[in-house]
mmCIF file as Biopython writes it, N, C-alpha, C and O atoms, coordinates in Angstrom:
data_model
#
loop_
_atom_site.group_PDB
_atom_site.id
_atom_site.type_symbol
_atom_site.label_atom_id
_atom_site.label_alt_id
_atom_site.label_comp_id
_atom_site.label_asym_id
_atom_site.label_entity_id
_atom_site.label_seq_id
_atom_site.pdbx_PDB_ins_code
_atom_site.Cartn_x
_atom_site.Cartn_y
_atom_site.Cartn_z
_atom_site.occupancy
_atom_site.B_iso_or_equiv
_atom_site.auth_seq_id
_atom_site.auth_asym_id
_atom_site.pdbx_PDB_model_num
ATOM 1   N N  . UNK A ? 1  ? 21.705 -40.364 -4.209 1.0 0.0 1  A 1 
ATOM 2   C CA . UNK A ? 1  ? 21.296 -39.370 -3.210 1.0 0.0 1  A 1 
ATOM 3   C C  . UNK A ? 1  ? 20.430 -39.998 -2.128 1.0 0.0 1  A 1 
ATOM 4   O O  . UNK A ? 1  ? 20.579 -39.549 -0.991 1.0 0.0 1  A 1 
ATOM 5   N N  . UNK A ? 2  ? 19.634 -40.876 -2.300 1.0 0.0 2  A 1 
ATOM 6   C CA . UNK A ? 2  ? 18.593 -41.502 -1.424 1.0 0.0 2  A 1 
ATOM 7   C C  . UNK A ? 2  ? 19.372 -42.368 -0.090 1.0 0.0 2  A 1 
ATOM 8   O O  . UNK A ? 2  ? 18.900 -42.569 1.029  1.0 0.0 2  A 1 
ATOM 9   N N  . UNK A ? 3  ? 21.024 -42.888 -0.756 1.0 0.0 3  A 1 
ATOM 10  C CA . UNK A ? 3  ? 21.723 -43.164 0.647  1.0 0.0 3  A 1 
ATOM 11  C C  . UNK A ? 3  ? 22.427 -42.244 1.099  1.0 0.0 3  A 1 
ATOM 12  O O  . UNK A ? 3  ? 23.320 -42.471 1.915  1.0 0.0 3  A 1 
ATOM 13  N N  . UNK A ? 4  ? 22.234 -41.408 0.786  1.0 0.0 4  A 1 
ATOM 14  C CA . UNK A ? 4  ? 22.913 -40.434 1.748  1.0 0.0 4  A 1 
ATOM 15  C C  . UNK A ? 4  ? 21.489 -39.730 2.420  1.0 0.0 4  A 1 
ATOM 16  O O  . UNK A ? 4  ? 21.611 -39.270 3.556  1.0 0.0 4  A 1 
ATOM 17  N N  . UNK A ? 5  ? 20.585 -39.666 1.970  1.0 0.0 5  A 1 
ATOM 18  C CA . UNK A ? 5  ? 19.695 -39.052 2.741  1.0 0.0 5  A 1 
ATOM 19  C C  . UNK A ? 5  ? 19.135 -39.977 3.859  1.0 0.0 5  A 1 
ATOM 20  O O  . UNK A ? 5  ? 18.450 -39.629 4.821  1.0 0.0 5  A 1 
ATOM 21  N N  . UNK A ? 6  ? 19.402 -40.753 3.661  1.0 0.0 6  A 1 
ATOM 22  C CA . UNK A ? 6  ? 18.843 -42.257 4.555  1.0 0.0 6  A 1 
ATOM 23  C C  . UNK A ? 6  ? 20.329 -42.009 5.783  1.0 0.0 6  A 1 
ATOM 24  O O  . UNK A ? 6  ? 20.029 -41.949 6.976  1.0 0.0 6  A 1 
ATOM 25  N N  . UNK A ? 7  ? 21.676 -41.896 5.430  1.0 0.0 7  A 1 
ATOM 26  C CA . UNK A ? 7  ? 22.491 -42.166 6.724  1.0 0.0 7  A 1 
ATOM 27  C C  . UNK A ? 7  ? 22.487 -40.314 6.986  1.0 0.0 7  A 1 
ATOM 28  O O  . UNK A ? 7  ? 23.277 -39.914 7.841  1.0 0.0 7  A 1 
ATOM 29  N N  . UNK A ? 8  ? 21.736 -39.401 6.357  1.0 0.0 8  A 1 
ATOM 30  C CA . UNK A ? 8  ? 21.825 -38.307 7.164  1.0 0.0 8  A 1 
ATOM 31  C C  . UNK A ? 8  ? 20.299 -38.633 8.402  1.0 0.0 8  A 1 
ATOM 32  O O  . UNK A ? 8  ? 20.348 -38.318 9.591  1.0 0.0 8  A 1 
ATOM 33  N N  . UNK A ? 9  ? 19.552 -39.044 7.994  1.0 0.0 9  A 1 
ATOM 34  C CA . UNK A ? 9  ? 18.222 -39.347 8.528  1.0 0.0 9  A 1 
ATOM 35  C C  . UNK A ? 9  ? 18.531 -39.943 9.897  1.0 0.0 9  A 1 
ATOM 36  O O  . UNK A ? 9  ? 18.047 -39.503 10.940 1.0 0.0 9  A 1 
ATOM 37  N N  . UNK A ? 10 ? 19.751 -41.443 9.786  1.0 0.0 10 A 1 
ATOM 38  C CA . UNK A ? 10 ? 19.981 -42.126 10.808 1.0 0.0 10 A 1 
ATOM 39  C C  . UNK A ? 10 ? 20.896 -41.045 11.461 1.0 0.0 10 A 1 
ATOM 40  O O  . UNK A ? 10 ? 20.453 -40.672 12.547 1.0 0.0 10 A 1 
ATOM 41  N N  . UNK A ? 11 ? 22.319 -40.313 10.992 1.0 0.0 11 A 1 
ATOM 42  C CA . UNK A ? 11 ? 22.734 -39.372 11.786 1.0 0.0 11 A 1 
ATOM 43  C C  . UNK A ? 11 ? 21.844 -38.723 12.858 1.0 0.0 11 A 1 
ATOM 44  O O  . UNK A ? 11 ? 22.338 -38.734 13.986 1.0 0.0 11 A 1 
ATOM 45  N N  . UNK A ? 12 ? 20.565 -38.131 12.726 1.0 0.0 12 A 1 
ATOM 46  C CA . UNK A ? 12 ? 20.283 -37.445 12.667 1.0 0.0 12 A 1 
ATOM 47  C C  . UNK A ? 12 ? 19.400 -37.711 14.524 1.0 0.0 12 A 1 
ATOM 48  O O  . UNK A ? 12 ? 19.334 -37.061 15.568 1.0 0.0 12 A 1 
ATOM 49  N N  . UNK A ? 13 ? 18.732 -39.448 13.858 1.0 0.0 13 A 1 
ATOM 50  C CA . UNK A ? 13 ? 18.245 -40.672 14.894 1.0 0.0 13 A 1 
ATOM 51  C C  . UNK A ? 13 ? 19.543 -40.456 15.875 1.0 0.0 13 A 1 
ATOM 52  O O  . UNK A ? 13 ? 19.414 -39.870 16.949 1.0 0.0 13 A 1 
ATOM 53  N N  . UNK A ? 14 ? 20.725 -40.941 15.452 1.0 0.0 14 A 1 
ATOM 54  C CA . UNK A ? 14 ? 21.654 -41.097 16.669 1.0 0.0 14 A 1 
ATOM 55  C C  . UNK A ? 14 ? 22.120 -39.635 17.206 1.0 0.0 14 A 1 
ATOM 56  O O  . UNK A ? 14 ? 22.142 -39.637 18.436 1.0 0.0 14 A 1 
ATOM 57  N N  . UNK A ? 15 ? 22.470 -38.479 16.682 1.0 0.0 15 A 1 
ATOM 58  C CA . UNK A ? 15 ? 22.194 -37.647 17.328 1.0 0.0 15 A 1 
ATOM 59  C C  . UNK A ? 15 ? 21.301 -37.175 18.494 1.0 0.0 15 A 1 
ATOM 60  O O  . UNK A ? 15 ? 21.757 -36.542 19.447 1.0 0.0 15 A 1 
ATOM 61  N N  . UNK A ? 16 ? 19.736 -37.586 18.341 1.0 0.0 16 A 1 
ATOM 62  C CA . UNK A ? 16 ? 19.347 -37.380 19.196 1.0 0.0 16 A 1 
ATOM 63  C C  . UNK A ? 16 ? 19.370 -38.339 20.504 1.0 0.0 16 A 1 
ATOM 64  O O  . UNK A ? 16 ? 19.372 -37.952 21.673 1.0 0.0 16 A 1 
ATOM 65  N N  . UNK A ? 17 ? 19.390 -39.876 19.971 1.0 0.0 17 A 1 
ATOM 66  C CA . UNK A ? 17 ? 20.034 -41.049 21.135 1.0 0.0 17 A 1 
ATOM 67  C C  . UNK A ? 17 ? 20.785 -40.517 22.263 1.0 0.0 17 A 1 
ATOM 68  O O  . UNK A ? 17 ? 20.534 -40.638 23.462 1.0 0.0 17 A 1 
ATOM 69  N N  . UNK A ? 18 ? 22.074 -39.701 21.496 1.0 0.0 18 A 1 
ATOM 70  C CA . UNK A ? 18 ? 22.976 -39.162 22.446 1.0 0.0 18 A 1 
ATOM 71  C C  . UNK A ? 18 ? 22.434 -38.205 23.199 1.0 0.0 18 A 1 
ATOM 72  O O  . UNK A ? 18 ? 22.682 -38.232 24.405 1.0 0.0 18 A 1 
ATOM 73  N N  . UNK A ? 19 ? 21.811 -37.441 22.806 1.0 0.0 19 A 1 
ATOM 74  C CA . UNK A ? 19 ? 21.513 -36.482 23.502 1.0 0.0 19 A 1 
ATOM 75  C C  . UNK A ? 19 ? 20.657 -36.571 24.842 1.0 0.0 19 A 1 
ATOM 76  O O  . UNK A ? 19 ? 20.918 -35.931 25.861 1.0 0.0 19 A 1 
ATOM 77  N N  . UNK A ? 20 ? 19.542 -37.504 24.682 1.0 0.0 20 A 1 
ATOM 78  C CA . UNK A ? 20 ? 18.967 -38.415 25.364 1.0 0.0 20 A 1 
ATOM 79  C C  . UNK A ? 20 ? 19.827 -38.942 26.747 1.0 0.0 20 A 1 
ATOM 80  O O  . UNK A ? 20 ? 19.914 -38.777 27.964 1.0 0.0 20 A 1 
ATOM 81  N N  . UNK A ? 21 ? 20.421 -39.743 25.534 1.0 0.0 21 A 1 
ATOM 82  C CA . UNK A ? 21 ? 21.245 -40.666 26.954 1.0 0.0 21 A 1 
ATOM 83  C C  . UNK A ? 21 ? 21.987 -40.213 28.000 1.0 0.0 21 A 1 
ATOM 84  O O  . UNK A ? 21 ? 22.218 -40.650 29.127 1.0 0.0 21 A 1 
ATOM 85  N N  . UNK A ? 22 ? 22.497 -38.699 27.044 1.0 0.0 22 A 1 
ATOM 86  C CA . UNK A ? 22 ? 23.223 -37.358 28.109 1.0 0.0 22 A 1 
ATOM 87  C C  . UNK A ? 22 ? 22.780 -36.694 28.975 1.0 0.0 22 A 1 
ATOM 88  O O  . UNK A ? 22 ? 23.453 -36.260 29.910 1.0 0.0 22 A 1 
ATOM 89  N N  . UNK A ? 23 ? 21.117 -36.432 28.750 1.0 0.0 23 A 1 
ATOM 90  C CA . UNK A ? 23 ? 21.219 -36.378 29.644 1.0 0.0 23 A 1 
ATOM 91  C C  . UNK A ? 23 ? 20.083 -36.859 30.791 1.0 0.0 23 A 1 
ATOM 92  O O  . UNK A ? 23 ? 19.512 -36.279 31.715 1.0 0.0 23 A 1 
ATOM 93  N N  . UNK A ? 24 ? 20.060 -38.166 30.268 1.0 0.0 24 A 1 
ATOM 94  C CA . UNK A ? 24 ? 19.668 -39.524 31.570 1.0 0.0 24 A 1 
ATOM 95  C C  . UNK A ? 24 ? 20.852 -39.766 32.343 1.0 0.0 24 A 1 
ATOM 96  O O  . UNK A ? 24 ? 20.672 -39.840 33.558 1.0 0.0 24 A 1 
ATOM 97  N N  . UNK A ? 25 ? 22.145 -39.921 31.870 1.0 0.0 25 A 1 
ATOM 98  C CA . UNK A ? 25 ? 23.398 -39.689 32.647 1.0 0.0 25 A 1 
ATOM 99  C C  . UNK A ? 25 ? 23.832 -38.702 33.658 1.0 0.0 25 A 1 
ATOM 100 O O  . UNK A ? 25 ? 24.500 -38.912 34.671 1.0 0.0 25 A 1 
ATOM 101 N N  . UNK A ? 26 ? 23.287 -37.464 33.168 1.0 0.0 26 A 1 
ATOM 102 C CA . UNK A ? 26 ? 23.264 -36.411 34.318 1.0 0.0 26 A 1 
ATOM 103 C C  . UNK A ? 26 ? 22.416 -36.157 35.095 1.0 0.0 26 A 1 
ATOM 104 O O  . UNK A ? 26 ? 22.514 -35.419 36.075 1.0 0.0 26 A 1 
ATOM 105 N N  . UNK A ? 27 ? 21.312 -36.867 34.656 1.0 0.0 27 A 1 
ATOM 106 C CA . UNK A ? 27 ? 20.218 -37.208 36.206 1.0 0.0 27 A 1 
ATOM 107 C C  . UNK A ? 27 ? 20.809 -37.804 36.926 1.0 0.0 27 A 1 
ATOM 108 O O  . UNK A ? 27 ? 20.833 -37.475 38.112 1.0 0.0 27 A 1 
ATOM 109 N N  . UNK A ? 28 ? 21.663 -39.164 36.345 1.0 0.0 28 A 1 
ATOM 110 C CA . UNK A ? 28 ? 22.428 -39.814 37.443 1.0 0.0 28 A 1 
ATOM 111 C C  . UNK A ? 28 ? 23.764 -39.282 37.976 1.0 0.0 28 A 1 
ATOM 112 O O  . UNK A ? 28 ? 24.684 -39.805 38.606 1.0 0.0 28 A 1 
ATOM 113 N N  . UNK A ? 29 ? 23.647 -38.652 37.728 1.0 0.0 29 A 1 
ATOM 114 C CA . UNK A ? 29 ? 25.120 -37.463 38.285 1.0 0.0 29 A 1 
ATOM 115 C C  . UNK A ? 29 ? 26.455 -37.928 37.485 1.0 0.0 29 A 1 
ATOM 116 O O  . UNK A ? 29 ? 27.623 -37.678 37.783 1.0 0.0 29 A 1 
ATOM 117 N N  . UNK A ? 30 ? 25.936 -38.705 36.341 1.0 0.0 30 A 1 
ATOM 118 C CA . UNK A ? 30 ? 27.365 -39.391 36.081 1.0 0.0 30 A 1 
ATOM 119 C C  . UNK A ? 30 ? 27.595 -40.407 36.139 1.0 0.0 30 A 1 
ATOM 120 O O  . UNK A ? 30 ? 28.498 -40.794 35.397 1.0 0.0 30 A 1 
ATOM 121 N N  . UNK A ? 31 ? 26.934 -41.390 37.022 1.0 0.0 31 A 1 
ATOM 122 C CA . UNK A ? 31 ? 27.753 -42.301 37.995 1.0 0.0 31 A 1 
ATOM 123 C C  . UNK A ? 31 ? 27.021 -43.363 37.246 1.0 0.0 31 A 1 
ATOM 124 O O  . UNK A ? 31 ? 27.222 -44.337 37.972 1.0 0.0 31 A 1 
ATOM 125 N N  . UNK A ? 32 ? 26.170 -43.855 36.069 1.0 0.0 32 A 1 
ATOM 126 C CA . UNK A ? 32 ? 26.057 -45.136 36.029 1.0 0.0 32 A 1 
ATOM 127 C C  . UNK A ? 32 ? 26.737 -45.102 34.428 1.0 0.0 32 A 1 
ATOM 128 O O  . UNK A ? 32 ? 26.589 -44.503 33.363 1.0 0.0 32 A 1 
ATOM 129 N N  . UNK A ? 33 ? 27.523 -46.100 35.002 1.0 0.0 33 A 1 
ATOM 130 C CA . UNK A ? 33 ? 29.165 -46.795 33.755 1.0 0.0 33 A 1 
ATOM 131 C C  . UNK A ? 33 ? 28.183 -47.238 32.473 1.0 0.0 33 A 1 
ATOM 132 O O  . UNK A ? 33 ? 28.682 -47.162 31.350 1.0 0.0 33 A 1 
ATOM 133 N N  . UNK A ? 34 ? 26.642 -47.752 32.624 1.0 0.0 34 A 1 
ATOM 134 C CA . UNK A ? 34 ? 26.638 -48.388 31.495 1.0 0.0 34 A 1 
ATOM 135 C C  . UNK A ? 34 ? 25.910 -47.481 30.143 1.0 0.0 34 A 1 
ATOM 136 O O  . UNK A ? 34 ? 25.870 -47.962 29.011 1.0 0.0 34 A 1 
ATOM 137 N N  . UNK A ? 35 ? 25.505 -46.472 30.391 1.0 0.0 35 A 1 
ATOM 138 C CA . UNK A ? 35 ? 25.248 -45.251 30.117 1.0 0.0 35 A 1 
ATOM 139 C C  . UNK A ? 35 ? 26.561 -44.258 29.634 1.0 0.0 35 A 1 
ATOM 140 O O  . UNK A ? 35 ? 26.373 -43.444 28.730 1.0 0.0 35 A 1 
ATOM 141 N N  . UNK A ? 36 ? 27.704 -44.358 30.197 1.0 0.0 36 A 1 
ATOM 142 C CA . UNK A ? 36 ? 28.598 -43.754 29.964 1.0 0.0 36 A 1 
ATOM 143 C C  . UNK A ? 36 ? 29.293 -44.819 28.505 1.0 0.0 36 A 1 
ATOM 144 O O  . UNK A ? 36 ? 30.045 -44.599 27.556 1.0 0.0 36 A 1 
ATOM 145 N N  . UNK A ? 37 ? 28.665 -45.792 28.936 1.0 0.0 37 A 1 
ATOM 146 C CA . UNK A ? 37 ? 29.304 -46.892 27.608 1.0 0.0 37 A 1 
ATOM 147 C C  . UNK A ? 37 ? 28.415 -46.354 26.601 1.0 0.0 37 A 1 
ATOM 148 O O  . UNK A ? 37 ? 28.905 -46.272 25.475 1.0 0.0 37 A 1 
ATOM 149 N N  . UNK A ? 38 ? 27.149 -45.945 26.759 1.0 0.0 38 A 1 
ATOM 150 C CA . UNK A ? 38 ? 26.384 -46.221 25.605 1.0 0.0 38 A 1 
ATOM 151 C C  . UNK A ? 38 ? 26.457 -44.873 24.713 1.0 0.0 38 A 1 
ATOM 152 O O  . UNK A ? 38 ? 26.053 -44.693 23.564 1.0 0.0 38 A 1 
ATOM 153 N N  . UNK A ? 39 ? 27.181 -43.870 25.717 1.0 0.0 39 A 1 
ATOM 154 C CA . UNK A ? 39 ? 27.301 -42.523 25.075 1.0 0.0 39 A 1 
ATOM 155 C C  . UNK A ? 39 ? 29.053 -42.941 23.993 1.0 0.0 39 A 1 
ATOM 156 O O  . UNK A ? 39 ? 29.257 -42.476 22.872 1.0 0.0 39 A 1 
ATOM 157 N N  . UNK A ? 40 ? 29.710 -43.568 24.498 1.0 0.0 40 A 1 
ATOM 158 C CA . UNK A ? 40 ? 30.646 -43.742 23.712 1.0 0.0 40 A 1 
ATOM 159 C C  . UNK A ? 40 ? 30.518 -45.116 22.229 1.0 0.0 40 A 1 
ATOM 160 O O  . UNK A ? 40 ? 31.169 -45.129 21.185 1.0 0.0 40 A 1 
ATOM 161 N N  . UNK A ? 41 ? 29.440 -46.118 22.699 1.0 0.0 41 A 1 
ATOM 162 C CA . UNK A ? 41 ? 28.761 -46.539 21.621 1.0 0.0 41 A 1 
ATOM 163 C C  . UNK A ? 41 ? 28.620 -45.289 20.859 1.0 0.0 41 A 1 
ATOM 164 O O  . UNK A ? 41 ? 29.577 -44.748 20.305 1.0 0.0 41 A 1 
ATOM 165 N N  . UNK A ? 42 ? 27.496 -44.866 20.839 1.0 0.0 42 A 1 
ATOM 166 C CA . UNK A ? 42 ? 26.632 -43.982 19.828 1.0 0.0 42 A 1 
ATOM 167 C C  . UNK A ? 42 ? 27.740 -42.683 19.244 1.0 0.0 42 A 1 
ATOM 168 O O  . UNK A ? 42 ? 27.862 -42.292 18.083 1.0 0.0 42 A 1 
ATOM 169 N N  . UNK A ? 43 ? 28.181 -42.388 19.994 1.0 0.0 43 A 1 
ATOM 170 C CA . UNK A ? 43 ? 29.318 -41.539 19.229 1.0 0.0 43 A 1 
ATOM 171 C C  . UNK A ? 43 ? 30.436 -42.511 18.319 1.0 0.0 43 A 1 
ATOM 172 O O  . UNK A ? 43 ? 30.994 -41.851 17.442 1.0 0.0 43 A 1 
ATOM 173 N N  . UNK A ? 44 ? 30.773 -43.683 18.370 1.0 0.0 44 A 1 
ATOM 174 C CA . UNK A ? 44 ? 31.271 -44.159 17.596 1.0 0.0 44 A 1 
ATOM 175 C C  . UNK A ? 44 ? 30.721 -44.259 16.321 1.0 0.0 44 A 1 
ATOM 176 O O  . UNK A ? 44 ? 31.082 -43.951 15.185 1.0 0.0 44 A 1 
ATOM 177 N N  . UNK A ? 45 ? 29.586 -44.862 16.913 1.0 0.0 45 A 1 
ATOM 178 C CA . UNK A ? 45 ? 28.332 -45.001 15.207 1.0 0.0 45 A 1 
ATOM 179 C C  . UNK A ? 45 ? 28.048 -43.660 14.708 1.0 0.0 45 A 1 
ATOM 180 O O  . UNK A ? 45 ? 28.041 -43.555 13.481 1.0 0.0 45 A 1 
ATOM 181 N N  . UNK A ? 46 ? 27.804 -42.576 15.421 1.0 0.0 46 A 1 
ATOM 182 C CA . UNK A ? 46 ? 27.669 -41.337 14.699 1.0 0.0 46 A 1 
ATOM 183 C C  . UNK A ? 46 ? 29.166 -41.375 13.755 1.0 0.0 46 A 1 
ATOM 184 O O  . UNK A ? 46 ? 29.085 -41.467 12.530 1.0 0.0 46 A 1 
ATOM 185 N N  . UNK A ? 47 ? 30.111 -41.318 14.238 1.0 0.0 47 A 1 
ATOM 186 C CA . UNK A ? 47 ? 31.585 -41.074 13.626 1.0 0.0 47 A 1 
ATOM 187 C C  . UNK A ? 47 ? 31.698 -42.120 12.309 1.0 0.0 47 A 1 
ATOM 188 O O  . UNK A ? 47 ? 32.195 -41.612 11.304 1.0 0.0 47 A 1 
ATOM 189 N N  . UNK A ? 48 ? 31.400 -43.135 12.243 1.0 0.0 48 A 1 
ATOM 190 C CA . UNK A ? 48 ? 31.488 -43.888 11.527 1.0 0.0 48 A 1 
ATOM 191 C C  . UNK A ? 48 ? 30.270 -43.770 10.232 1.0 0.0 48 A 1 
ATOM 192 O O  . UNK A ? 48 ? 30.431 -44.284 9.125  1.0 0.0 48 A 1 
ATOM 193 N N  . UNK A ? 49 ? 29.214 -43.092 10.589 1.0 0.0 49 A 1 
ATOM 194 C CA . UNK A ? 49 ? 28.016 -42.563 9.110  1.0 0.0 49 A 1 
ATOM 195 C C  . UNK A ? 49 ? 28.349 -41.877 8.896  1.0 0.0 49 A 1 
ATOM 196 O O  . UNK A ? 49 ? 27.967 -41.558 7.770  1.0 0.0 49 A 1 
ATOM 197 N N  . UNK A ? 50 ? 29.672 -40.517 9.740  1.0 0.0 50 A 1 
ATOM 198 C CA . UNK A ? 50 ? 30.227 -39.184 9.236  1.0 0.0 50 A 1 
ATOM 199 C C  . UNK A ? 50 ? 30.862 -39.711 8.015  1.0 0.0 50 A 1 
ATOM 200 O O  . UNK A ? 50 ? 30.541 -39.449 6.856  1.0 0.0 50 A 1 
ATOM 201 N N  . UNK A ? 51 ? 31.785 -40.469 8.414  1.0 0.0 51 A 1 
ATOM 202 C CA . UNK A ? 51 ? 32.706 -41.149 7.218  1.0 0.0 51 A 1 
ATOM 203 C C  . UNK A ? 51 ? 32.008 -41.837 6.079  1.0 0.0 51 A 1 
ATOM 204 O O  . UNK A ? 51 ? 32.458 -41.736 4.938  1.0 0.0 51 A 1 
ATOM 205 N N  . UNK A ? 52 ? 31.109 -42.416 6.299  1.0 0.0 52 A 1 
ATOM 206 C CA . UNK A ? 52 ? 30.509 -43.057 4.932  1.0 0.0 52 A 1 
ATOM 207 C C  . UNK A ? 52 ? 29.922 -42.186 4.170  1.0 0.0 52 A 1 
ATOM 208 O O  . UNK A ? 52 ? 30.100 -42.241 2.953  1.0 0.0 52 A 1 
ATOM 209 N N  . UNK A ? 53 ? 29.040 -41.132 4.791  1.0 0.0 53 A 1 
ATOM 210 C CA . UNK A ? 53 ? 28.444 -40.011 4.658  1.0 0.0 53 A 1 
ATOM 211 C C  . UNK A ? 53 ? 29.758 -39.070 3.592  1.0 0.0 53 A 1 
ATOM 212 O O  . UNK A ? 53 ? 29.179 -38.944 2.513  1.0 0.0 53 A 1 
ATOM 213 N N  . UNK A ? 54 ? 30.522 -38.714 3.517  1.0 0.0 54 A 1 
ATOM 214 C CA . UNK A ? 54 ? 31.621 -38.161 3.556  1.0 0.0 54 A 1 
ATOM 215 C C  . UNK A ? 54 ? 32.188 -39.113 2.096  1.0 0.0 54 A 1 
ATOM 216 O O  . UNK A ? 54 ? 32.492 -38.657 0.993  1.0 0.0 54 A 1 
ATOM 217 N N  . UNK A ? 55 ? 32.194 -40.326 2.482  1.0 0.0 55 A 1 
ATOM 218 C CA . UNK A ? 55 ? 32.754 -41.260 1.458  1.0 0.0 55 A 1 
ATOM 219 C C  . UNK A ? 55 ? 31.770 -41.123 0.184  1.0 0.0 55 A 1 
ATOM 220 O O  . UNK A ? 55 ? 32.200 -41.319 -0.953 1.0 0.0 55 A 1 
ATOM 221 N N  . UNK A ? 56 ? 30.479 -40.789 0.429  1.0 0.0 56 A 1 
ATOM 222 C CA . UNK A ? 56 ? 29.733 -41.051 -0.184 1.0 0.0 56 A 1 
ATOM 223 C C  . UNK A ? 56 ? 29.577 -40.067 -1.129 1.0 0.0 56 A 1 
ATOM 224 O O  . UNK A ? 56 ? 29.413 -40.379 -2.308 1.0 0.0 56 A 1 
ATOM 225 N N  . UNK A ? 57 ? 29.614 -38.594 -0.670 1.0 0.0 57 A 1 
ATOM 226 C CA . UNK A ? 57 ? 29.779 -37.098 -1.378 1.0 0.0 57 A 1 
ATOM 227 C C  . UNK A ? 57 ? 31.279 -36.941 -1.941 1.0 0.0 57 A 1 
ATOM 228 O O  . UNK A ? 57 ? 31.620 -35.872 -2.447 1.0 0.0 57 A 1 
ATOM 229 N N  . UNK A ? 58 ? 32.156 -38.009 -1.844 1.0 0.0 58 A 1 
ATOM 230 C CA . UNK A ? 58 ? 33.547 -38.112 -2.637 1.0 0.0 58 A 1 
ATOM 231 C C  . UNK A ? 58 ? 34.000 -36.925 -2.737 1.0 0.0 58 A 1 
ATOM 232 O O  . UNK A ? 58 ? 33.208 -36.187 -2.151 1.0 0.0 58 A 1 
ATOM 233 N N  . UNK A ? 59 ? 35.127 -36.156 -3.306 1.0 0.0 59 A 1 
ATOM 234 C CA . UNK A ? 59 ? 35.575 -34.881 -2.980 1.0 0.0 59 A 1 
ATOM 235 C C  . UNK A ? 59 ? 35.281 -34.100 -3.337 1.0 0.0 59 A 1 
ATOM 236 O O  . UNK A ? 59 ? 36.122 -33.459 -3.967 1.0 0.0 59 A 1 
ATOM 237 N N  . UNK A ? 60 ? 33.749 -33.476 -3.217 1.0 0.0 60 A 1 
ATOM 238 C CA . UNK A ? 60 ? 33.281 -32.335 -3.876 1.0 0.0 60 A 1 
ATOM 239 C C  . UNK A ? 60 ? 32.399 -31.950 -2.670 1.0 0.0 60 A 1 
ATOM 240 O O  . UNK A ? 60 ? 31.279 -32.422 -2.480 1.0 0.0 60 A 1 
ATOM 241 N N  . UNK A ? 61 ? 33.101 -30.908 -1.748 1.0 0.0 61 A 1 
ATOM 242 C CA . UNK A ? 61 ? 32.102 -30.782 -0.281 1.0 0.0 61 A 1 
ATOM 243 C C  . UNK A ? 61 ? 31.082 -29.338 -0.402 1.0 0.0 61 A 1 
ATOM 244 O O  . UNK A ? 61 ? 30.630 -28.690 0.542  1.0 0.0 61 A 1 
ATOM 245 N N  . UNK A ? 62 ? 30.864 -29.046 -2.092 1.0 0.0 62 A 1 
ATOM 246 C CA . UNK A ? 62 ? 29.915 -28.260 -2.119 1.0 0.0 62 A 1 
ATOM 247 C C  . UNK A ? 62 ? 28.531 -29.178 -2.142 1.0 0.0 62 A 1 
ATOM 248 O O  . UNK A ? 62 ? 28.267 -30.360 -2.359 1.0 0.0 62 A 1 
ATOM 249 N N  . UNK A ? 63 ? 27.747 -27.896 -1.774 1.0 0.0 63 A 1 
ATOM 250 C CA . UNK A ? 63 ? 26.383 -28.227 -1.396 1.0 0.0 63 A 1 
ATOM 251 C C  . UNK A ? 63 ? 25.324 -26.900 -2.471 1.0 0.0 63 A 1 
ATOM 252 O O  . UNK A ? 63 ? 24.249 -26.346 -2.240 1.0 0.0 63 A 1 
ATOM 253 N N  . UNK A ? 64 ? 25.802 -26.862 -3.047 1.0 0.0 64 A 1 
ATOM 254 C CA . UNK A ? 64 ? 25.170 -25.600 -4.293 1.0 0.0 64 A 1 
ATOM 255 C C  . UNK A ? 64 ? 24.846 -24.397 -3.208 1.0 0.0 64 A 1 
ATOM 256 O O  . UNK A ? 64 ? 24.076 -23.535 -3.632 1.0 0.0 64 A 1 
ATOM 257 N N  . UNK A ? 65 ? 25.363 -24.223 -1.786 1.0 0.0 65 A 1 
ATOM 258 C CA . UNK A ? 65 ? 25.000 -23.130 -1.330 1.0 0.0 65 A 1 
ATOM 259 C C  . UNK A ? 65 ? 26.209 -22.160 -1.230 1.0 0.0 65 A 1 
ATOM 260 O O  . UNK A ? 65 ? 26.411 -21.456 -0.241 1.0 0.0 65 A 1 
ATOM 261 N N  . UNK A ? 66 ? 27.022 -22.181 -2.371 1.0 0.0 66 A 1 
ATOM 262 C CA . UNK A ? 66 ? 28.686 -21.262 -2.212 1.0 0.0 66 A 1 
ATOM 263 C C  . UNK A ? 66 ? 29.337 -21.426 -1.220 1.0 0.0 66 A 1 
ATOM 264 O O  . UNK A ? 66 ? 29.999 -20.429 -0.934 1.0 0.0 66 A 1 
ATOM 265 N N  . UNK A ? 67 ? 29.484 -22.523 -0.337 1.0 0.0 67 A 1 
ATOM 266 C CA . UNK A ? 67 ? 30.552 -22.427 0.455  1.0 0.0 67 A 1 
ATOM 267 C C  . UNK A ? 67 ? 31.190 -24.010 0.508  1.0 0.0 67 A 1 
ATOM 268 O O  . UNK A ? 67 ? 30.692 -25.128 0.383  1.0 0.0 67 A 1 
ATOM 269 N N  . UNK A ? 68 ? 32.289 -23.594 0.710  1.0 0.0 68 A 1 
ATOM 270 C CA . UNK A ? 68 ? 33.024 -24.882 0.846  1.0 0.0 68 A 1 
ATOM 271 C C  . UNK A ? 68 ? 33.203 -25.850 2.241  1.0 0.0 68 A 1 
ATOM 272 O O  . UNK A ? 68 ? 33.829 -25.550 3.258  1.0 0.0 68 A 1 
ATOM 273 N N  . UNK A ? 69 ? 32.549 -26.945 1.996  1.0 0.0 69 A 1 
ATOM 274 C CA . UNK A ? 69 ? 32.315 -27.837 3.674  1.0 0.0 69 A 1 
ATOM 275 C C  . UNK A ? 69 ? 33.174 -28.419 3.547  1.0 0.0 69 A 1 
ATOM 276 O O  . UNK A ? 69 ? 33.067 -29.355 2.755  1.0 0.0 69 A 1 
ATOM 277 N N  . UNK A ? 70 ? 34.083 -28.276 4.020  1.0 0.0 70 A 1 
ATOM 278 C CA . UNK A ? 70 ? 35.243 -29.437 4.216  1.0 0.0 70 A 1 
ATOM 279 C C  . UNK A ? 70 ? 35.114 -29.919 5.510  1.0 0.0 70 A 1 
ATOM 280 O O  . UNK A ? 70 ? 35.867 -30.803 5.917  1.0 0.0 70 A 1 
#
């Protein structure tokens, strides 16, 4: 349980990165490319702790709160 609470923790870090960087990007109206890279960085790495995250809870996507997370 302690690695999964650790890559929900970092989820949680890069979540807000993005959010950040989104919107320092829309101060810039958009227009600076390396910012637009870094939003597609960080969404990769978010996507990629989904999956380990995911790998890690193996096929049982209850959470003892009655509903099923798939």
């Amino acid at each position: 349980m302690e690695q999964q609470e650790e890559l929900m923790d970092n989820i949680l870090n890069t979540d807000l990165e993005i959010i950040e960087t989104v919107r320092t990007l829309q101060e810039a109206n958009w227009m600076d490319e390396s910012l637009r890279n870094q939003v597609t960085d960080l969404l990769k790495i978010h996507d990629d702790m989904i999956t380990k995250l995911r790998s890690l809870q193996g096929d049982d996507h209850s959470c003892d709160c009655g509903h099923d997370h798939c």
